[in-house]
C-alpha positions in Angstrom: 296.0 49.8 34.3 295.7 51.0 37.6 292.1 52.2 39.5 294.2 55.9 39.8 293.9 56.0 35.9 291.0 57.9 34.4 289.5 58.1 31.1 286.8 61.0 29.6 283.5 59.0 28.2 280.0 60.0 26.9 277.4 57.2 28.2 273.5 56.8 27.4 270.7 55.0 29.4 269.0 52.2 28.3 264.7 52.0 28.7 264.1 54.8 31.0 265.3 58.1 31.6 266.1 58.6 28.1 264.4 62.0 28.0 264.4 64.4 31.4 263.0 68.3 31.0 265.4 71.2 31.7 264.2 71.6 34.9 264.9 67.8 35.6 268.6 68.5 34.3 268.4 72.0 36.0 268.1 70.4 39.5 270.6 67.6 39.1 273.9 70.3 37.6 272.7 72.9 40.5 275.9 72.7 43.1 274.4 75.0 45.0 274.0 73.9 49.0 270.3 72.4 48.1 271.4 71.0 44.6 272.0 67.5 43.6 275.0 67.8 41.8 276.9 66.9 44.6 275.0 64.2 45.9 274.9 62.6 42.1 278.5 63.4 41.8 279.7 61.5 44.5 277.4 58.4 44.4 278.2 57.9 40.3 281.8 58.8 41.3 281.5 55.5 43.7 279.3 53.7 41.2 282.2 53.9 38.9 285.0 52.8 41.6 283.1 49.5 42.0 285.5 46.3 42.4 288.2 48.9 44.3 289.0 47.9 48.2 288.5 51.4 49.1 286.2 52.0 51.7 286.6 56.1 52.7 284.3 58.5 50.8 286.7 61.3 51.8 289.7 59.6 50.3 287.7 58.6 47.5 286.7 62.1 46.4 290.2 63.4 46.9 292.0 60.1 44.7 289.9 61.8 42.1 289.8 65.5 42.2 288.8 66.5 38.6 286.4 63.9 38.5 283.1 66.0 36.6 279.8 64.4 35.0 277.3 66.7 33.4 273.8 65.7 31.5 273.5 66.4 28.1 269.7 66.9 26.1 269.9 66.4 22.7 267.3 65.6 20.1 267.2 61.7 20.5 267.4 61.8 24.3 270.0 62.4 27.2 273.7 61.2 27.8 276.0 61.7 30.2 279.3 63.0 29.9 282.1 62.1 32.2 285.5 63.7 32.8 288.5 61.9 34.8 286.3 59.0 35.9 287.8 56.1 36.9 289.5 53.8 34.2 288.6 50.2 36.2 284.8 51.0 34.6 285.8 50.3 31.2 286.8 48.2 28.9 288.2 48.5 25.5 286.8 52.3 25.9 283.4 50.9 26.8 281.6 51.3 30.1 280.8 47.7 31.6 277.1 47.2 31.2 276.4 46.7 34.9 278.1 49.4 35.9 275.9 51.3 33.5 272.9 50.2 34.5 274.0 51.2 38.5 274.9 54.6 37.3 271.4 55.2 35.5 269.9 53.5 38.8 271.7 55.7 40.9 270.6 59.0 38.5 266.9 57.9 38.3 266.5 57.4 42.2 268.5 60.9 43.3 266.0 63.0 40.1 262.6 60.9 41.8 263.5 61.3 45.6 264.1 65.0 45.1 261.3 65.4 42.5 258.4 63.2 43.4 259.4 63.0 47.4 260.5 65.8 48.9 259.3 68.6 46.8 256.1 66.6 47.2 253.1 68.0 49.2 251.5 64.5 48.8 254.1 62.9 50.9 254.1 63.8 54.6 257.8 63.2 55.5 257.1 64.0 59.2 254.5 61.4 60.1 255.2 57.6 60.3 252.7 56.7 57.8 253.8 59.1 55.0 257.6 58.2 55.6 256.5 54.5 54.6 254.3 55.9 51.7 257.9 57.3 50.6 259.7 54.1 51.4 256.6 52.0 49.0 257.2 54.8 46.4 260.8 54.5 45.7 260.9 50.7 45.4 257.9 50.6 43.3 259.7 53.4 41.0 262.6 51.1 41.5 260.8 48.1 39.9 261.4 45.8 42.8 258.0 45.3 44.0 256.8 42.0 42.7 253.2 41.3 43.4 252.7 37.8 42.3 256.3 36.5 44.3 256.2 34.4 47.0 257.8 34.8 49.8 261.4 34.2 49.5 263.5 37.1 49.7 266.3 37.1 52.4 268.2 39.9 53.6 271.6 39.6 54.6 273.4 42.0 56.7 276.9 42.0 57.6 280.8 43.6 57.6 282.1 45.0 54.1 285.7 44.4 56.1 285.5 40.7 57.5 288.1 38.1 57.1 288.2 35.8 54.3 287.2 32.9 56.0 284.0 34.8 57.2 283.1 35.7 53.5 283.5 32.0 52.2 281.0 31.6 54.9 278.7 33.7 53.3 278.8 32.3 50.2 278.2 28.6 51.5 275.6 30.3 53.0 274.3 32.1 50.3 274.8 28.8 48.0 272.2 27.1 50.6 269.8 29.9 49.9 270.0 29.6 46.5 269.7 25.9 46.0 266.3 26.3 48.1 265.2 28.7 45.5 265.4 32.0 47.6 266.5 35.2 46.4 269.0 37.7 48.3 268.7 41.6 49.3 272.2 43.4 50.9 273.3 46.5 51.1 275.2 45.8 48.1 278.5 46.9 49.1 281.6 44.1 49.5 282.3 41.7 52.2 279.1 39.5 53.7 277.0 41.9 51.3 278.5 40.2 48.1 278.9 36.6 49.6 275.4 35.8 49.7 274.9 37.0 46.4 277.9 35.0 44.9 277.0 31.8 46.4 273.4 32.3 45.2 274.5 33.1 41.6 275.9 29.4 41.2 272.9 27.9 43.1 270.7 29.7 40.5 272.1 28.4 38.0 272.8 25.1 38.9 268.7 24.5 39.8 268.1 26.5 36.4 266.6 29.7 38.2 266.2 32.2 35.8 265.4 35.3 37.4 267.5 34.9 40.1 267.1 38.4 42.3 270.4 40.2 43.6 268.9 43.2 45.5 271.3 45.8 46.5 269.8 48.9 48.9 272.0 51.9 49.3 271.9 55.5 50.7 274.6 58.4 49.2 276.9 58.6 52.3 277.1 55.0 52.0 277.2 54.2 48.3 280.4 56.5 48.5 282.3 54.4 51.0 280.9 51.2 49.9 280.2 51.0 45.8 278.0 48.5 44.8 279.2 45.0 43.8 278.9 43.8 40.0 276.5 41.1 40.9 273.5 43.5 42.2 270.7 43.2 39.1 268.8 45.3 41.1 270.1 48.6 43.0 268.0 51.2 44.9 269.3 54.3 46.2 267.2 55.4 49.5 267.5 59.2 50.1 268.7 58.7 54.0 269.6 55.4 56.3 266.5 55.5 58.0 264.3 55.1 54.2 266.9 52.5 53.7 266.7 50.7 57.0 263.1 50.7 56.5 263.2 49.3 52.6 265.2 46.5 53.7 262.2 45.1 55.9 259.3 46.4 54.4 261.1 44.0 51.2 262.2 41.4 52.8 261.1 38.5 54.5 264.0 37.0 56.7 267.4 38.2 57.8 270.2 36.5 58.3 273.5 38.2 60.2 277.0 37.6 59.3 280.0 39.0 61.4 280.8 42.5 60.9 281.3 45.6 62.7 279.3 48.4 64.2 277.6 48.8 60.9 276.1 45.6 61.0 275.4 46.1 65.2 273.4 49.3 64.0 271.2 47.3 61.6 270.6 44.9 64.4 269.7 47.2 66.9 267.2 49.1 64.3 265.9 45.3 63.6 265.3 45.1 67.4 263.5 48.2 68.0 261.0 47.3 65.5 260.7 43.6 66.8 260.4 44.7 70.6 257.4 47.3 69.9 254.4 46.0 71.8 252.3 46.4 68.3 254.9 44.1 66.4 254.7 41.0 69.2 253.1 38.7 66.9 254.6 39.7 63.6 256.5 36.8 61.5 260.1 38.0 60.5 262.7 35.1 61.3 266.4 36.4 62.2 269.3 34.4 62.4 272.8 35.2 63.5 275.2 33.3 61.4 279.3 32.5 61.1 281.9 30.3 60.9 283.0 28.3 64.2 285.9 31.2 64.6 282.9 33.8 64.8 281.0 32.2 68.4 283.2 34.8 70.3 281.9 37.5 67.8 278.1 36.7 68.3 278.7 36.2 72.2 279.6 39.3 72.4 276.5 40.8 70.6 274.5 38.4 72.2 275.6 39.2 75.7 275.3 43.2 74.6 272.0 42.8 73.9 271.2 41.0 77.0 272.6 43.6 79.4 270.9 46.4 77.9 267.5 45.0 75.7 267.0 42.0 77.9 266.1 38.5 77.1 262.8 39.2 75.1 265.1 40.7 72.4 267.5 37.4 72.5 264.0 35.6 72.1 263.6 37.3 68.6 266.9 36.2 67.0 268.5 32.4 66.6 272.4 31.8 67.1 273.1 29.1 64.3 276.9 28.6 63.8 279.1 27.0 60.6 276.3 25.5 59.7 275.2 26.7 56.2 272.5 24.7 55.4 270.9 24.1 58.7 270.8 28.0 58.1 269.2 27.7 54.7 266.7 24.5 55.8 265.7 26.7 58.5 264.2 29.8 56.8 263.4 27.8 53.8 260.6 26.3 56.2 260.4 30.0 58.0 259.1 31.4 55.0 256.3 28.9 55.2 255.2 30.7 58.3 255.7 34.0 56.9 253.4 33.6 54.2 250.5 32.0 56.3 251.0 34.8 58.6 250.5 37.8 55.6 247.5 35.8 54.6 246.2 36.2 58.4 246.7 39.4 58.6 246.0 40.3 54.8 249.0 41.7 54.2 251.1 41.3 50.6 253.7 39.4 50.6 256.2 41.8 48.6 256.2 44.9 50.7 255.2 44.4 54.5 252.5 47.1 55.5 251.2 45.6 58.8 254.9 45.8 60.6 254.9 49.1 63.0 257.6 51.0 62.9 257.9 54.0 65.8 258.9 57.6 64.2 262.2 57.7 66.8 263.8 54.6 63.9 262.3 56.6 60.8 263.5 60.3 61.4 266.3 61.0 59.8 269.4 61.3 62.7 272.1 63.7 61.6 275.2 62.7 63.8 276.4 66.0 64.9 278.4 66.9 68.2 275.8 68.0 70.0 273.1 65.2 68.1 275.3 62.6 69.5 275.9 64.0 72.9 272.4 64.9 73.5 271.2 60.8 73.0 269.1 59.3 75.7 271.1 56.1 76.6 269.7 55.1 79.8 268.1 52.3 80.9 265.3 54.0 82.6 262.7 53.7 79.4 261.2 51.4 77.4 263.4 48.8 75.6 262.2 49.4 71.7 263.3 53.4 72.5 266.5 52.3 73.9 267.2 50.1 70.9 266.6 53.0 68.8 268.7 55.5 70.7 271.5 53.2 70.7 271.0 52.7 67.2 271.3 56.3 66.6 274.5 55.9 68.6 275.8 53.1 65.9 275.0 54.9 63.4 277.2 58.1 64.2 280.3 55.9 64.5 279.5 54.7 61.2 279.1 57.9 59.9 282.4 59.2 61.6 284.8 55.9 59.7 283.1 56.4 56.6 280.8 59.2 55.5 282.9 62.2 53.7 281.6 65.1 55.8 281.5 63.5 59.0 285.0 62.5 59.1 286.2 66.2 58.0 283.7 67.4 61.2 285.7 64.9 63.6 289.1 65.7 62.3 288.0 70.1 62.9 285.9 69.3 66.0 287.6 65.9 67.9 285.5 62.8 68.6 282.0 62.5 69.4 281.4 62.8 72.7 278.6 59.8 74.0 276.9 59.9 77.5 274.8 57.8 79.2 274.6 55.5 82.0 277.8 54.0 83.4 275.5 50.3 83.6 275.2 50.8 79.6 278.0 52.4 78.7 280.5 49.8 79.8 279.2 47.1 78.0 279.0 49.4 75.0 282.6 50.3 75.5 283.5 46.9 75.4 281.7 46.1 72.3 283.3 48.7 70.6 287.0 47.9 71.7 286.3 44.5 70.8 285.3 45.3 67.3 288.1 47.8 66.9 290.9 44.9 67.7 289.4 42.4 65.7 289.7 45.0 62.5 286.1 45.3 62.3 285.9 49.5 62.2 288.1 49.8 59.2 289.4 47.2 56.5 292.9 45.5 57.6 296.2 46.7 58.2 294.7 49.9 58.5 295.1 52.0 62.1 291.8 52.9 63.6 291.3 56.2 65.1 288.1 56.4 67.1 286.0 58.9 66.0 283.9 58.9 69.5 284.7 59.1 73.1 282.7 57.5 75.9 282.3 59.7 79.0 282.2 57.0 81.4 
């Protein structure tokens, strides 16, 4: 069996979203240009690639043309019925249970975003303070708000294409974590997003951990690029990167970095933005930069990024702790110590974190147009959180131009993305990038990189 086969299967939820109303099932079959359909099309489409290396939506979509899934009401409830979906889901004609319960995440997140969000007077989607009532309303529908937990969730960001030596690290790392009792949250893709998790599995159960947590936190573009991995027990679908971005650290309470590409430099910079706001000096969220020996060249040259253009009270906000796993582990196992006497100072829960201040410029969705991306302010002339969030808008279009469906096709009619700025800023960014596209770190190996930007330096 190969992952170009395709089988035809009817599938039903399990708990939840057993019944929806015609209107429900209305909105999510409308293909029209403010329809989900294709939105829930492409992400279940992805959903049902899982455990496949293939990391271009575009490519995806196209592999599997007459891929079709439609919602069915009967009398005992709803089920889904799939056309040409990929045979690597099933086994024995059945769909694996995991992958079932992504697809039915995946469903109920799209219908409540569009339905209880959006189309929502209640929710103010303009100001910073209704964009993180949206944010606390999607993982509370998602179940992953846990009021009684302590604090001991760690996110881990990183590359879905890193070498293998970089995701044994990860799991080590993620083994550390485990045996110290603390749970993981990635963006539940491959690479350092399913290390952590696999390492923690076997930690979990070695120390008898029952309800060990795997938190995986998508957005559509991405979950089409990047399909969740089977170990995620508990996957969210944001609405945009931003919602996502903000989930990750409104949920957790540490993050650790492992090696990856400008993907994981985006998440940084959006990290730093909030961390250098003058309202956010005091707040408790440890970060760590972490890799194996081979990676010190990697984090030098984020670290030495960062200093040229955020200065050195944004490398004051991150630790630089290298092949050593559970130095790594030891470390935030005590950090969360400090986290948790700092929610009780400030009165804050510990499972969704209220207090932190995040500026509108990182919540607003960014749509990486042309002209979007060649009308961003990188200079160095303004404060340093707005410059981290302008250049994580600039990240953030070169992630969207490798990987996102309808970005790449705008590249491919319109050229690259044209980036200006100043020459002081853009040099160093330039550098950066080249460095990440000869270490592989743009696309996954073997495979030829075509920029999707140009710098006008």
């Amino acid at each position: 069996m190969t992952q170009y086969e395709t089988v035809d299967a009817s599938v039903s939820p399990e708990g939840r979203l057993r019944v929806l109303s015609k209107a429900e099932i209305t909105q999510l079959l409308d293909s029209g240009s403010s329809g989900l359909y294709p939105v829930f099309r492409n992400s279940a489409l992805a959903v049902l690639n899982s455990g496949s290396h293939l990391d271009d939506g575009k490519v995806l979509l196209e592999r599997y043309p007459d891929f079709d899934i439609r919602i069915i009401q009967e009398e005992r409830g709803i089920k889904l019925e799939l056309k040409g979906a990929p045979a690597i889901a099933f086994v024995d004609g059945e769909m694996i249970r995991g992958i079932r319960e992504h697809l039915f995440a995946v469903l109920r997140d799209i219908l409540f975003v569009s339905s209880d969000i959006t189309d929502n007077p209640s929710f103010d989607l303009q100001s910073s303070e209704g964009i993180t009532d949206a944010v606390f309303h999607i993982l509370r529908n998602a179940g992953v708000l846990r009021a009684r937990a302590e604090p001991n969730l760690v996110v881990c960001w990183g590359g879905h294409s890193i070498s293998r030596e970089e995701y044994d690290y990860s799991k080590l790392v993620g083994y550390q974590l485990g045996l110290r009792g603390l749970n993981i949250c990635t963006g539940c893709g491959p690479g350092a997003m399913k290390g952590p998790m696999k390492g923690a599995t076997i930690a979990h159960a070695k120390q008898r951990v029952r309800v060990g947590r795997y938190i995986g936190i998508s957005e559509p573009g991405i979950i089409a690029a990047e399909s969740p991995n089977p170990i995620v027990n508990e996957l969210v679908v944001c609405p945009d990167i931003e919602k996502r971005l903000e989930a990750f650290v409104r949920l957790g309470h540490a993050v650790i970095v492992f090696p990856g590409g400008v993907g994981t430099a985006e998440e940084i910079l959006y990290l730093l933005g909030i961390l250098l706001h003058p309202d956010n000096a005091d707040v408790q969220l440890p970060l760590v930069f972490t890799g194996p020996a081979k990676a010190a060249a990697y984090f030098a040259q984020i670290d030495e990024f960062i200093g040229i253009t955020l200065g050195q009270e944004a490398r004051q906000r991150y630790r630089i702790m290298l092949d050593d796993p559970a130095g790594v582990a030891q470390h935030l196992a005590r950090e969360m110590q400090t986290v948790k006497q700092y929610r009780q100072k400030t009165q804050d829960a510990y499972y969704f974190n209220w207090a932190l201040r995040i500026a509108p410029e990182l919540q607003q969705p960014f749509k990486p147009t042309h002209e979007a991306m060649a009308a961003l302010d990188l200079h160095l002339d303004q404060p340093k959180h707005q410059l981290a969030a302008n250049l994580r808008r600039a990240f953030s279009g070169v992630v969207a131009g490798n990987v996102k469906a309808e970005t790449i096709v705008a590249v491919q009619q319109h050229g690259p993305f044209e980036i200006h700025g100043d020459a002081a800023l853009l040099k160093p960014l330039d550098a950066l990038l080249r460095a990440f596209v000869q270490q592989h770190r743009m696309k996954l190996p073997g495979k030829a990189y075509v920029p999707c930007y140009r710098l006008a330096l």
